[in-house]
N, C-alpha and C positions, 0 to 999 in steps of 0.2 A: 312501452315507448322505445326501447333500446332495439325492440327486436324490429320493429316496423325501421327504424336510422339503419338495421342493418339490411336490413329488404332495400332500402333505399340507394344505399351503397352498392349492391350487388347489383342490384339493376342497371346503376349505372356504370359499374363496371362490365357487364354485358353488353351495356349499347357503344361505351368506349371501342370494345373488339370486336364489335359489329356481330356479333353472336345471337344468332335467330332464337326467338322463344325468350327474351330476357323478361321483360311483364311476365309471363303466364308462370317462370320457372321462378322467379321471385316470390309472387305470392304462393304457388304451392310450398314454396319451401317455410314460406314464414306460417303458414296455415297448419302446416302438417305438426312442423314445433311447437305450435301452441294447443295443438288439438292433444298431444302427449298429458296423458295424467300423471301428476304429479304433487303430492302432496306441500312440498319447498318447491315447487318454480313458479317464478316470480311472472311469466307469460304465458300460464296455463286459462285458455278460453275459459273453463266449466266454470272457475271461480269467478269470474268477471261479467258475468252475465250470461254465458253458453248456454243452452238449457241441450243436456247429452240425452237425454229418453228421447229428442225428437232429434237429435242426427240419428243415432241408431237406427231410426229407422230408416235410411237410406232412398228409400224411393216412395214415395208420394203422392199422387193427384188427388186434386180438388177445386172443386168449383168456386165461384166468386159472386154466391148471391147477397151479397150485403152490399155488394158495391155495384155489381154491372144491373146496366138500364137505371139506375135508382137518381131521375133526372127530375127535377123541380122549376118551374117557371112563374110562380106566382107572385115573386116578387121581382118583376122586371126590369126594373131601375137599376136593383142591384149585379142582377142578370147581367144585364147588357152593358154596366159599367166592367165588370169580369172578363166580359167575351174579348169586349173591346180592347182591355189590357192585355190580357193573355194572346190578343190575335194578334198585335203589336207586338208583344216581347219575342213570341215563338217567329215572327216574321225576321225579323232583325236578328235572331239566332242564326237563323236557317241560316239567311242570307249570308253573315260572315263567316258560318263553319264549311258552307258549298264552297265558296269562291277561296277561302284560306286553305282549306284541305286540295283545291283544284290544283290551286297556284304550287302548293306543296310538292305534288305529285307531277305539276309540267304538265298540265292539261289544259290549260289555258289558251285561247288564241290571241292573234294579236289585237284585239277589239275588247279583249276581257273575259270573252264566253267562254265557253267551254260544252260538247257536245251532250244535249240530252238534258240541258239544264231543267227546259221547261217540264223535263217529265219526274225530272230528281224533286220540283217545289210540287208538281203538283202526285207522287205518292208519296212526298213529304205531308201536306194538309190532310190527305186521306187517312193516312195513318197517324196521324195525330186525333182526327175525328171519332175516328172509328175505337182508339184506343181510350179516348174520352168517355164514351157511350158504354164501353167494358169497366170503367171505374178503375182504371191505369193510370198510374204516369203516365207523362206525355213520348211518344209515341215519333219522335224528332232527330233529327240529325243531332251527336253528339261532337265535343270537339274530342272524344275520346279514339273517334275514329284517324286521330294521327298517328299512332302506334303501329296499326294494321297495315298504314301506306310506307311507313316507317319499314316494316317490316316485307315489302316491297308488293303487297296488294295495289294493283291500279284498275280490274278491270269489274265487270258484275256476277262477276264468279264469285270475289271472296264474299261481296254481300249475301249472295245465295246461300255458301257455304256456315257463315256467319247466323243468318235465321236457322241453319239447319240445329245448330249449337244451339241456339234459344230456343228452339223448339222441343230437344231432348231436356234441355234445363228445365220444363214445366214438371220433370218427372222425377228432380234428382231433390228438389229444393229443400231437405233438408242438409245435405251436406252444405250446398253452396247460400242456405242462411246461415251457415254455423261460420265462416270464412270472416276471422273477427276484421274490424274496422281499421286495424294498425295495418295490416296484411295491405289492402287492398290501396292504402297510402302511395304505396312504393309503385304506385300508377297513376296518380293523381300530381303528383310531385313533378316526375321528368314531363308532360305531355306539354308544358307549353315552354318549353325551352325547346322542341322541335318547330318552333316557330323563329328562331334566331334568324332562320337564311331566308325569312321573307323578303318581298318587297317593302321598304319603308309606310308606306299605307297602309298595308294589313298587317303588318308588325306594331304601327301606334293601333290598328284596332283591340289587337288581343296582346297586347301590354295590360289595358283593365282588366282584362282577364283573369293575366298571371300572378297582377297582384290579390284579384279576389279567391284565386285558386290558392294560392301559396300557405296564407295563414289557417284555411280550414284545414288545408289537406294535413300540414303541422299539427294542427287540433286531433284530428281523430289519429295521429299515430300514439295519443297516449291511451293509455285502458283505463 
């Protein structure tokens, strides 16, 4: 717990002096401290659930046949009661994290839009579909993407650059499973306080947010 409060502190002491790389240099630092073996420390990963034989192994691929394709429609009641929730919630995500991240970034017109909307929702749905049918998570705008804009991404390059990193991460996944859960806090924590300089609208939007964020992210900084 102490080590994830001090990732947290450091983080935001990074983003106080505007210091590029604070997220990424936070968690590598609380990651790396806990990945140390050690017989007395008290924020050593292996003993708290790590399993060390499979970071060792550093580099990884493998397939996903237990979950991709593995789609069922035979009970369509229940079916279609799911779609429908899930079409709904992931709709109303999308929507507040496009226009709250827009507005963040000064991309907004004076009307509200902002350019390319229509193609942001629709390889938004695509990639929610398509990551569905793979047996992924969902596959959607994150409000995690305020950091990125924070750190002064505004155009479709860093998203390019951004898949280019998930794409090398299908090959690394044993280090980046072993990245305990206290670690990765110290990102979870600041992300909706970069919403203070909204507009009052979308500030009462992701207020719910911040309080649904606040107490998990509290949660998993303890081991």
């Amino acid at each position: 717990m102490w080590l994830g409060l001090l990732g947290l502190v450091l983080c935001g002491f990074m983003y106080a002096r505007k210091w590029k790389g604070a997220i990424i240099i936070s968690v590598l630092f609380c990651s790396i401290v806990s990945w140390i073996k050690s017989d007395d420390s008290k924020v050593e990963y292996w003993s708290r659930g790590g399993d060390y034989d499979y970071f060792k192994k550093v580099v990884e691929a493998r397939g996903a046949p237990s979950v991709a394709g593995k789609l069922s429609f035979n009970d369509m009641g229940s079916v279609g009661t799911a779609l429908f929730m899930f079409l709904f919630v992931d709709f109303m995500d999308t929507s507040g994290t496009l226009y709250a991240m827009a507005s963040y970034a000064n991309l907004l017109d004076a009307k509200g839009n902002f350019e390319g909307q229509y193609i942001a929702f629709l390889v938004d749905g695509l990639a929610t579909t398509i990551g569905a049918v793979c047996g992924t998570s969902p596959v959607t705008t994150y409000i995690e993407s305020a950091p990125g804009i924070l750190e002064g991404g505004r155009t479709g390059l860093t998203a390019v650059v951004v898949s280019i990193c998930f794409l090398f991460s299908l090959f690394f996944a044993p280090i980046l499973a072993s990245i305990p859960p206290w670690c990765t806090a110290a990102i979870a924590n600041p992300t909706p306080f970069c919403f203070y300089d909204l507009p009052r609208p979308l500030l009462y939007l992701w207020a719910h947010r911040l309080f649904q964020t606040d107490p998990e992210s509290l949660t998993r900084l303890c081991p």
